[in-house]
C-alpha positions in Angstrom: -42.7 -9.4 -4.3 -39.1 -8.4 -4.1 -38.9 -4.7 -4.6 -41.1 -2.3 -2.5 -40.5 1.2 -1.6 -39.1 2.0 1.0 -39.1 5.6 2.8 -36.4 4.4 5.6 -34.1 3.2 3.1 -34.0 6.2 1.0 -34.1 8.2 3.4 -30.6 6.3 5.3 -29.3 6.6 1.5 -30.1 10.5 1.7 -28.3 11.0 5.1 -25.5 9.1 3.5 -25.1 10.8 0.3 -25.5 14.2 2.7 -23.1 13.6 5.2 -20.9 12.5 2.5 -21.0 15.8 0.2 -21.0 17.6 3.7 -17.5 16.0 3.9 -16.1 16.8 1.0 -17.3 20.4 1.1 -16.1 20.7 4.4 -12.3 19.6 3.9 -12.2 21.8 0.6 -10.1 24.1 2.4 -7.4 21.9 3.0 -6.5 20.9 -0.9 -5.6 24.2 -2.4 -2.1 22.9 -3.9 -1.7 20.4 -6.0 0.1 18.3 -3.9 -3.3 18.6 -1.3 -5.3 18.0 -4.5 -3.5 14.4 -5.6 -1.5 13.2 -2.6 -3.4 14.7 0.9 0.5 16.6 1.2 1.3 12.9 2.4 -0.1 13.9 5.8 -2.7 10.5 6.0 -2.1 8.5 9.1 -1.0 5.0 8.0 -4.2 3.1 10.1 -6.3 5.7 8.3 -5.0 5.0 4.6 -4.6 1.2 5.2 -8.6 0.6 6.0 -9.2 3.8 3.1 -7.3 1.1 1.3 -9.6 -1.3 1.8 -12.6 1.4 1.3 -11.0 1.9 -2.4 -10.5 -1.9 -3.3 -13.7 -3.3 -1.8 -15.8 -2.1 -5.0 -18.9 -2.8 -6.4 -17.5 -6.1 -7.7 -16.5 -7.0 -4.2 -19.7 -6.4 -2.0 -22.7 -6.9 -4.9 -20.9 -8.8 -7.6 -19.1 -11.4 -5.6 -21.8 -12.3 -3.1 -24.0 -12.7 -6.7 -21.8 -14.8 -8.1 -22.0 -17.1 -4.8 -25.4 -16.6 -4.4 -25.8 -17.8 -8.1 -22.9 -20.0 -8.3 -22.5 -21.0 -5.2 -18.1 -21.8 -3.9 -16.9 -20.5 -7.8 -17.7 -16.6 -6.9 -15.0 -16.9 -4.1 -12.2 -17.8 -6.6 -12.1 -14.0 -7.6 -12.1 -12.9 -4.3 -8.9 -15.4 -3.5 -7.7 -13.8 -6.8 -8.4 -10.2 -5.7 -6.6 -11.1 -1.9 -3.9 -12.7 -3.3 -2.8 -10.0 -5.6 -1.9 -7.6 -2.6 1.2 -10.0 -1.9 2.6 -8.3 -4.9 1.9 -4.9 -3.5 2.8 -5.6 -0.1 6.3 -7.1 -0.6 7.4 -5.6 -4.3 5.6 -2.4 -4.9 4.4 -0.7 -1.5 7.7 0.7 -0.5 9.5 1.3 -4.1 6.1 3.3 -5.0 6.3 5.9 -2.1 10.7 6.2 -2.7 10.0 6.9 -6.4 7.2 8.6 -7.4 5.3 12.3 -6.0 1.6 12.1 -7.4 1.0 9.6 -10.0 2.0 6.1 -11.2 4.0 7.8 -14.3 6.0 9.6 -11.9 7.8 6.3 -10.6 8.0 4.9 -13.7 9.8 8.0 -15.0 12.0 8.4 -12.0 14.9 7.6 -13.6 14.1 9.1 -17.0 12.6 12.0 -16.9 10.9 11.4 -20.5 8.3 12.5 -21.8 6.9 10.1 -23.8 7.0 7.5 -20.4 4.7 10.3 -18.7 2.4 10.4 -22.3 2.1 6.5 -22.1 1.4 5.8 -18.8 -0.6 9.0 -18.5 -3.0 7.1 -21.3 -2.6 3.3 -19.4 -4.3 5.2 -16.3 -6.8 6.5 -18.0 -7.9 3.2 -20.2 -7.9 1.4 -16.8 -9.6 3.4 -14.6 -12.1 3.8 -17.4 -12.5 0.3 -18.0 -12.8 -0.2 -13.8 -15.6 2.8 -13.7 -18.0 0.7 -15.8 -19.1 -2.2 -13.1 -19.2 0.7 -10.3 -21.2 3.0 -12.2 -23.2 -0.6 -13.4 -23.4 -1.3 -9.5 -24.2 2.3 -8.7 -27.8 1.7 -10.7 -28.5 -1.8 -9.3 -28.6 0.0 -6.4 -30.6 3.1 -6.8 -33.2 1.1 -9.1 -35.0 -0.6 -5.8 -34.1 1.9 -3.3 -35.8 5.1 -5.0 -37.8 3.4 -7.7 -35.8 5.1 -10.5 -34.5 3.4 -13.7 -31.0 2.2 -14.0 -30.1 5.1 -15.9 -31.0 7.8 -13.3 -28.9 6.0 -10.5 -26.0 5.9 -12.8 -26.6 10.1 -13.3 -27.1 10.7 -9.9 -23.9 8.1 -8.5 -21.8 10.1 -11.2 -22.7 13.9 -10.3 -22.3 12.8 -6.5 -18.7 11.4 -7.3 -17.7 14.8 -9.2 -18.8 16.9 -7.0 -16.7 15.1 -4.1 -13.5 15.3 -6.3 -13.7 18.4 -7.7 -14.1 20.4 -4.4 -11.2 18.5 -2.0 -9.6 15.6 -4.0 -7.9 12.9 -2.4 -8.3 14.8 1.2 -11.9 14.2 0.8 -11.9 11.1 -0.9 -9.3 9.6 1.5 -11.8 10.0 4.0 -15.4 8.5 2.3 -13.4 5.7 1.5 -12.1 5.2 5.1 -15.6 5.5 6.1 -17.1 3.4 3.8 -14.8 0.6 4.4 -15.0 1.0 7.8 -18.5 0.5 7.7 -18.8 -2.3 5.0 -16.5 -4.3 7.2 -18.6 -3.9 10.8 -22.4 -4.1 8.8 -21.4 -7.3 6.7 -20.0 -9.1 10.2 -23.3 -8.4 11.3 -25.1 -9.3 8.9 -23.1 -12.6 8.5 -23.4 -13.2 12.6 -27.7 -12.8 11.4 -27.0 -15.4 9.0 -25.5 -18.1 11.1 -28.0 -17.2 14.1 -31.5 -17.8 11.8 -29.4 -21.0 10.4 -31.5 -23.1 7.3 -35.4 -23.6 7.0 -36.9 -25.9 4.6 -39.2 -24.3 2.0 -42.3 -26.5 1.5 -44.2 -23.9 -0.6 -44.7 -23.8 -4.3 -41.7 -23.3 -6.4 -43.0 -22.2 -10.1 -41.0 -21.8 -13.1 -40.3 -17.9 -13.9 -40.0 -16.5 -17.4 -38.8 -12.8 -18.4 -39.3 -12.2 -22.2 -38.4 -9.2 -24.6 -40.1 -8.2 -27.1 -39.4 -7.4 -30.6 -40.2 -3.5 -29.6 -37.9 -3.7 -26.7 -40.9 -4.3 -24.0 -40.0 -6.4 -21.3 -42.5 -9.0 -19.8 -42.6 -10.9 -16.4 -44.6 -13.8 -16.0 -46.8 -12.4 -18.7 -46.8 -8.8 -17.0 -45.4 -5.6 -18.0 -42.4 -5.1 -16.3 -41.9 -1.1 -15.1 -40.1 0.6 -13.1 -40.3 0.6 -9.0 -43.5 -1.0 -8.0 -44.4 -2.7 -11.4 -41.7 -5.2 -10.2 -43.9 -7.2 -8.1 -45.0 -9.6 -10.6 -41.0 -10.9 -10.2 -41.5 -13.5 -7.6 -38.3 -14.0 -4.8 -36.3 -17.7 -5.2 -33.2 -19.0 -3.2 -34.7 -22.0 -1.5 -33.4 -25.2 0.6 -35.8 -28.2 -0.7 -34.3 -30.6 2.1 -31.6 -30.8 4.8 -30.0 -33.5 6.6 -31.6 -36.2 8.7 -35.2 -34.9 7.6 -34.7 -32.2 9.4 -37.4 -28.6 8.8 -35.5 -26.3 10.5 -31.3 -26.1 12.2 -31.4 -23.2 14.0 -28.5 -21.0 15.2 -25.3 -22.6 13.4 -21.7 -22.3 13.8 -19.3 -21.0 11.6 -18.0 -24.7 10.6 -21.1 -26.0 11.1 -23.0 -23.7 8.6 -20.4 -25.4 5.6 -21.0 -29.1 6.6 -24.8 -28.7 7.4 -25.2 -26.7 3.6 -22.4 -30.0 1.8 -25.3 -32.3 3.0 -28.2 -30.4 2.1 -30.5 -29.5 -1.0 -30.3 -26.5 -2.7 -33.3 -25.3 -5.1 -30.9 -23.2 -8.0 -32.9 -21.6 -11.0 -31.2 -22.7 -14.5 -31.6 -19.7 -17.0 -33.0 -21.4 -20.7 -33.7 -18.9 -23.8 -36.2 -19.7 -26.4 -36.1 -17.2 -29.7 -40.0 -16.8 -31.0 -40.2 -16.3 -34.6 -41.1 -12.4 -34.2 -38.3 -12.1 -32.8 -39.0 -12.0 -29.1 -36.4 -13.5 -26.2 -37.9 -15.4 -23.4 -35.4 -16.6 -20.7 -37.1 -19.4 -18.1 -36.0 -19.8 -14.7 -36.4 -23.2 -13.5 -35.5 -24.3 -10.3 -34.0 -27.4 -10.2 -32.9 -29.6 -7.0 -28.6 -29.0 -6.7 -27.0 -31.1 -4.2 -25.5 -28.5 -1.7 -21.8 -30.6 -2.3 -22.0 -29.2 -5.8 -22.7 -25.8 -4.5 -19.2 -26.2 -2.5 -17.7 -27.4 -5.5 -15.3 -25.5 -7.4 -15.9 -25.1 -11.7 -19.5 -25.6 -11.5 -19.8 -22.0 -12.7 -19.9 -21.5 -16.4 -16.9 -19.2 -16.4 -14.7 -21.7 -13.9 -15.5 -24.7 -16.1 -11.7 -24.7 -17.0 -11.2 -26.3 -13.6 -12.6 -29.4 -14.5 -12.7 -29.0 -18.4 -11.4 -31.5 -20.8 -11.2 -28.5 -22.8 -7.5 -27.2 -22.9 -9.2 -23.3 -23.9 -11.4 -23.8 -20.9 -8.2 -24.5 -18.6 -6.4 -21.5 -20.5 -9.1 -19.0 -19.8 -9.5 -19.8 -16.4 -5.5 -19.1 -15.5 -6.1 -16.6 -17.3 -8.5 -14.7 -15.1 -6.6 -15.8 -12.1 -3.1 -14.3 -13.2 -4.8 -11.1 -13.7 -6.5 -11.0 -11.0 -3.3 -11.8 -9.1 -1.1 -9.4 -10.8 -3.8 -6.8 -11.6 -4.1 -5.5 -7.9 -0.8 -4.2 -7.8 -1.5 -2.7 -11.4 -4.6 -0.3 -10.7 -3.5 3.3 -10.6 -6.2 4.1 -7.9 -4.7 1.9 -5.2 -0.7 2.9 -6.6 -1.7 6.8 -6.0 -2.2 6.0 -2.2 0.8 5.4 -1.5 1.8 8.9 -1.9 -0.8 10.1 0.8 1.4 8.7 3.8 4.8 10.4 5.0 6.8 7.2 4.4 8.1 4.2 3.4 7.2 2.7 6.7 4.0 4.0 6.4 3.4 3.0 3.3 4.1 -0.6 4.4 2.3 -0.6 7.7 -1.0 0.7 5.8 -0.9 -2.0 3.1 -0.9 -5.1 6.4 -4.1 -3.1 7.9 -5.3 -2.8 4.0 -5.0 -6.7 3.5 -6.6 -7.5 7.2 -9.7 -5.8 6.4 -10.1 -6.8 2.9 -9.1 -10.5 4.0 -11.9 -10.7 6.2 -14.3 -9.1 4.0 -14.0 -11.8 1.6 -14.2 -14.6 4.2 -17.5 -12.5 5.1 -18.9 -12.4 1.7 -19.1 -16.7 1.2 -21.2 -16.7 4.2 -23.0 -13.4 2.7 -23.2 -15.1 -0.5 -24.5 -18.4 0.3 -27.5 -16.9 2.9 -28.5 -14.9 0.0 -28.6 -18.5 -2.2 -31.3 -19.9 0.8 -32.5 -17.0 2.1 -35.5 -17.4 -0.3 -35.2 -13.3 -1.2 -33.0 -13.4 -4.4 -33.8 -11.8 -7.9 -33.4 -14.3 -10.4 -32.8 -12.0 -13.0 -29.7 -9.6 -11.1 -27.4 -11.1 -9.4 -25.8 -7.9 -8.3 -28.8 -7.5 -5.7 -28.6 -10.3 -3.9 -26.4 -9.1 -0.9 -29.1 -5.7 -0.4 -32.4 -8.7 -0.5 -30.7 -10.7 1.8 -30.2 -7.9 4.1 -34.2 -7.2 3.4 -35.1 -10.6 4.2 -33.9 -10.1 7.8 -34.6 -6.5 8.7 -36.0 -3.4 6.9 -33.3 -1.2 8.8 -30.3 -3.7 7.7 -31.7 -3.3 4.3 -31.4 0.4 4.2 -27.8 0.1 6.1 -26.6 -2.3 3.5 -27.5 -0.7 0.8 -26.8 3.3 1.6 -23.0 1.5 2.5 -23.4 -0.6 -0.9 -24.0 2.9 -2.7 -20.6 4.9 -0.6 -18.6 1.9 -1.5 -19.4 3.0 -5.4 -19.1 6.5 -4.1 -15.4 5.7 -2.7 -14.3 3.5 -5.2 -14.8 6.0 -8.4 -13.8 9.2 -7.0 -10.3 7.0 -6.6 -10.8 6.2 -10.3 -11.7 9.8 -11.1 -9.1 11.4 -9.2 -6.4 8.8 -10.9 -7.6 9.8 -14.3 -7.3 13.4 -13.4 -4.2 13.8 -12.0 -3.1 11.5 -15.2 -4.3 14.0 -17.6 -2.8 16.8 -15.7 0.3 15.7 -14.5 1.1 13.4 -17.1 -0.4 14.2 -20.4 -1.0 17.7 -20.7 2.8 18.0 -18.9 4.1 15.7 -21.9 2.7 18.2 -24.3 3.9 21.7 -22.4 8.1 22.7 -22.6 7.3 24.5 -19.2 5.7 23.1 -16.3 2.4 23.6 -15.2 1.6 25.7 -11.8 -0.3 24.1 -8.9 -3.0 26.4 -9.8 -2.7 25.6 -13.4 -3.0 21.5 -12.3 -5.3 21.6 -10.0 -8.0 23.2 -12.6 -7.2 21.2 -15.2 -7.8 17.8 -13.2 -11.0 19.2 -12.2 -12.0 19.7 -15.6 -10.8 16.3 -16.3 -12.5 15.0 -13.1 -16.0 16.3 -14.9 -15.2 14.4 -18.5 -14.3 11.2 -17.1 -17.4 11.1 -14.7 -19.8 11.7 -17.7 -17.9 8.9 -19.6 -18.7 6.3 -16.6 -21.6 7.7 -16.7 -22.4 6.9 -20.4 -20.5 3.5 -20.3 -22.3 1.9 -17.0 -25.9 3.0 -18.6 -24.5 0.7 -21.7 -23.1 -2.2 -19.7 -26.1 -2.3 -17.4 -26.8 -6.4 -17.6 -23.2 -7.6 -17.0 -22.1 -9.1 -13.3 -20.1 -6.1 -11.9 -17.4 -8.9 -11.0 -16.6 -10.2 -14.4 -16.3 -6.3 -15.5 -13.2 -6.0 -13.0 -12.1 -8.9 -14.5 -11.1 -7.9 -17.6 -9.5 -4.4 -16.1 -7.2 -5.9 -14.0 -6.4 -8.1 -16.7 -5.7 -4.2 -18.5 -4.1 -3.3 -15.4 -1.9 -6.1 -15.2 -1.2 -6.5 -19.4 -0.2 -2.2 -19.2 1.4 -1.2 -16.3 3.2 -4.3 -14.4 5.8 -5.3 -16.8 7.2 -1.9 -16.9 7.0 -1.6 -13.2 8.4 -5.0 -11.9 11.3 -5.0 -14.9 12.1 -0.9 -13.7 12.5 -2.6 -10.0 14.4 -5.6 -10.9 16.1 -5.2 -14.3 19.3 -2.6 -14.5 18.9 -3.2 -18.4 15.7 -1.4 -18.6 15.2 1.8 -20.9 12.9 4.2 -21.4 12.0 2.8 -25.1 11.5 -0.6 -23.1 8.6 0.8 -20.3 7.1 3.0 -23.9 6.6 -0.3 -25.7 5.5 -2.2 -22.7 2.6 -0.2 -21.7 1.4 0.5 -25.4 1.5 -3.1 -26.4 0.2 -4.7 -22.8 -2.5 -2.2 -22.9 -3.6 -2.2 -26.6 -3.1 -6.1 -27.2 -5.6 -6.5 -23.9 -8.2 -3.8 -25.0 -8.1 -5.6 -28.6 -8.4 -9.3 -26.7 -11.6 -8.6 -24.8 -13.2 -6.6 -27.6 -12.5 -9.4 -30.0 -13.7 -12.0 -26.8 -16.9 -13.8 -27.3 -18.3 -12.5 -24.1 -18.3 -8.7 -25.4 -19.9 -10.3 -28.8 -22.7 -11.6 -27.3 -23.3 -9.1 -24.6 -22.2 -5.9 -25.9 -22.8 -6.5 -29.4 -25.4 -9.0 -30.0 -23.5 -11.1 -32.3 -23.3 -14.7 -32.1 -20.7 -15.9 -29.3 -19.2 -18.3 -32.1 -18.3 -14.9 -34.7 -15.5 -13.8 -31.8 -11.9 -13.7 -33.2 -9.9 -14.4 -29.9 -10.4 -18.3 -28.6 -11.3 -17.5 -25.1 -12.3 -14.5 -23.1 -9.5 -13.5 -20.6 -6.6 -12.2 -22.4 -3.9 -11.8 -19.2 -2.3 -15.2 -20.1 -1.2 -13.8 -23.2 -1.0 -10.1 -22.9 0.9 -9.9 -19.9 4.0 -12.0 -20.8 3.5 -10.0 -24.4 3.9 -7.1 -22.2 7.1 -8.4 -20.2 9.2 -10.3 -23.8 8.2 -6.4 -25.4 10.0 -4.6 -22.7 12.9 -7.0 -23.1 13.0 -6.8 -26.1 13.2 -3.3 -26.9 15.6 -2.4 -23.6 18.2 -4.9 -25.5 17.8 -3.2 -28.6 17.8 0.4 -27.8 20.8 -0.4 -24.4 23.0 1.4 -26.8 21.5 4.2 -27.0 20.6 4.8 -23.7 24.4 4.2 -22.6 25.4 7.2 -24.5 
């Protein structure tokens, strides 16, 4: 059976969660202003902020739904990880130093530098809060993969409980405390997954000679799900799901490799067999759903083949759409990084420019060689003979399981701070957005640090029991192809006005409005439109959907750059007087 309870994994996860709130209640005292509350007064050593950076950006999507997608997939999950590496390029040389010059606490504030309008601070107040919403949902998502095999709860409750942890933490120390969960969390994440991937390479491949069995999950027209015939409940009632992830022959005729090397593990795997289970739905006529999982024999060349995923099939695709909606998702995961308002807000928590700069390298050395870690992380969990065939967001804690009880409860208490870190940035980003940006826009006087720092905890509560709400709703989706589509509102909203305020003299204020309005709303209306949200969000037919392909950054984000310029020529005049 897969899951199983487990008292040393929950209670790991406990001491975790623990020493975590312990933390945060213990550097309360040092965020009384609001510049402690939002910015950690700027005092954050750079090594300390660039691995928090990596802490923050190594989300949910990073550690469960990228080494699903490989698992699953096999080489296509690492494109978005290329994607998600090569974005901080941007940040490094364009945005890193020009962020910490310009702005004080929030992205507005270097967007309005030169303004000082309201209506700048009212828009991009709103653009931080869409994104960061639209990023909570595959880390509150991730947050109940998690808690579902570790404690035996439902989705739901792990979502409730990720979401009251995360509120707490910001409300009582905000970015002092958060600054240093995420620096823990990454710090971890990096040293348990370079152990785990070292695990890997030392038990090698092993041929599975034991019966392999088709698998079917059905649901019923009352909303009761069936596995294999069996009632499917909560914790323990998920035995009847069988583990797959199988090698059904390796080179030579060979039964077992043994230890491998880190080359050797790629050209072993390119000449092997790989036993992959292909989903197929059947409707019944009462109106019942039954998916079968069929393992079929995949050459292990294919697995190291780019576009074999469904999503990636643009690579190879006759299909001009296909090709556009694949560029699509890599230009916004390229620009997106040095779009999301969580990692811009860092910046201000180190005393310089230099700083600033310094901390971004050590950010992009960490999170470089997570990624590297996560195809070797990614592929074990395809052969490790441990994978749910049904969530692909666990196969990175059942991998872990299939080689130690203790890694298991490691890997996954570190899988649940990573959500921890990673949304109390979001949450904090939102917050200071509604209190530094839009209830400032609406006030002729400006708000105390007292006055601030209450009303971003307040804020901090509403926007936790909206992820909340939205990750109980999105609870099937891959927690990677969720990021997707907010760095593609990331990038669509916020970069045009940034990179043409850094570059262009002949940028207005009326330009940057326009920018972010259009880039965000144009986005938001793309993916809600998208055939993916019709099929998984709203159960409507994929072939209804309005927009041709899925990924809208190929279109919204020049939109969002030909709208600034637009506007800034036409309203130059005004501006000059």
């Amino acid at each position: 059976m897969i899951y199983s309870p487990s008292f040393l994994a929950v209670g790991i996860f406990l001491l975790f969660v623990g020493f975590t709130l312990g933390l945060s209640f213990f550097l309360g005292g040092k965020a009384k202003s609001s510049e402690g509350y939002f910015a950690a007064h700027g005092q954050i050593p750079w090594f300390v902020n660039g691995v928090a950076f990596a802490g923050d950006y190594l989300s949910a999507a990073s550690f469960l739904g990228i080494c699903g997608m490989i698992a699953f997939y096999g080489y296509d999950g690492f494109l978005y990880s290329i994607g998600y590496l090569a974005g901080w390029i941007v940040a490094l040389f364009v945005v890193a130093e020009p962020m910490k010059r310009l702005g004080k606490f929030t992205f507005a504030d270097a967007l309005n530098s030169q303004f000082n309008s309201r209506g700048i601070k009212l828009a991009a107040g709103i653009s931080t809060l869409a994104v960061s919403i639209f990023y909570l949902i595959p880390q509150m998502v991730g947050a109940g993969v998690l808690v579902q095999p570790l404690l035996g709860l439902p989705h739901w409750a792990g979502v409730v409980i990720v979401g009251a942890v995360v509120i707490t933490i910001v409300v009582t120390a905000g970015m002092v405390s958060t600054t240093w969960v995420q620096f823990l969390k990454g710090s971890l994440l990096v040293f348990f997954s370079a152990i785990l991937t070292v695990m890997i390479l030392q038990r090698g491949f092993e041929v599975y000679e034991g019966p392999i069995e088709p698998q079917t999950v059905t649901k019923t027209a009352d909303g009761q799900t069936l596995v294999n015939g069996l009632p499917l409940g909560e914790g323990e009632n998920q035995a009847s799901l069988k583990p797959v992830g199988h090698l059904s022959k390796l080179p030579g005729g060979m039964k077992k490799t043994g230890p491998l090397g880190p080359l050797e593990f790629f050209s072993v795997l390119q000449e092997s067999e790989v036993l992959l289970s292909s989903p197929e739905k059947t409707v019944a006529e009462d109106g019942s759903v039954t998916t079968t999982y069929t393992p079929k024999p995949t050459p292990g060349s294919q697995v190291l083949r780019p576009g074999e995923h469904p999503k990636f099939k643009g690579i190879r695709s006759d299909n001009f759409i296909d090709k556009l909606n694949f560029l699509s998702l890599m230009l916004a995961l390229f620009c997106g990084t040095a779009s999301l308002p969580h990692i811009l807000i860092r910046y201000y928590t180190v005393k310089d420019e230099a700083a600033a700069r310094k901390s971004t390298i050590v950010g992009i050395g960490c999170i470089g060689f997570f990624y590297v870690l996560t195809l070797y992380m990614g592929l074990g969990a395809m052969t490790s003979g441990a994978m749910d065939v049904t969530n692909s967001n666990m196969a990175a804690p059942l991998l872990a399981l299939s080689m130690s009880e203790l890694l298991f409860a490691i890997i996954s208490a570190i899988a649940f701070t990573t959500v921890l870190g990673t949304v109390s940035g979001l949450i904090l980003a939102s917050a200071g957005a509604v209190s530094h940006d839009l209830v400032a826009s609406f006030r002729k006087t400006e708000l105390t640090d007292h006055q601030q720092v209450r009303i971003a905890k307040i804020a901090s509560v509403v926007v936790g029991m909206i992820a909340i709400v939205l990750g109980i709703l999105f609870e099937k989706m891959n927690v990677s192809y969720l990021v997707g589509w907010a760095f593609s509102v990331a990038a669509s909203a916020n970069l045009p006005a940034l990179m043409m305020l850094l570059f262009w003299k002949g940028t207005t204020k009326q330009g940057i409005i326009a920018a972010i309005i259009v880039g965000m709303t144009s986005s938001l209306a793309w993916i809600l439109l998208s055939a993916d949200t019709f099929a998984k969000v709203y159960g409507l037919p994929a072939s209804d959907a309005l927009v041709p392909f899925s990924q809208p950054g190929i279109v919204t984000i020049p939109l969002g750059f030909v709208t600034l310029v637009v506007v800034s020529l036409m309203t130059k005049s005004s501006a000059d007087c």
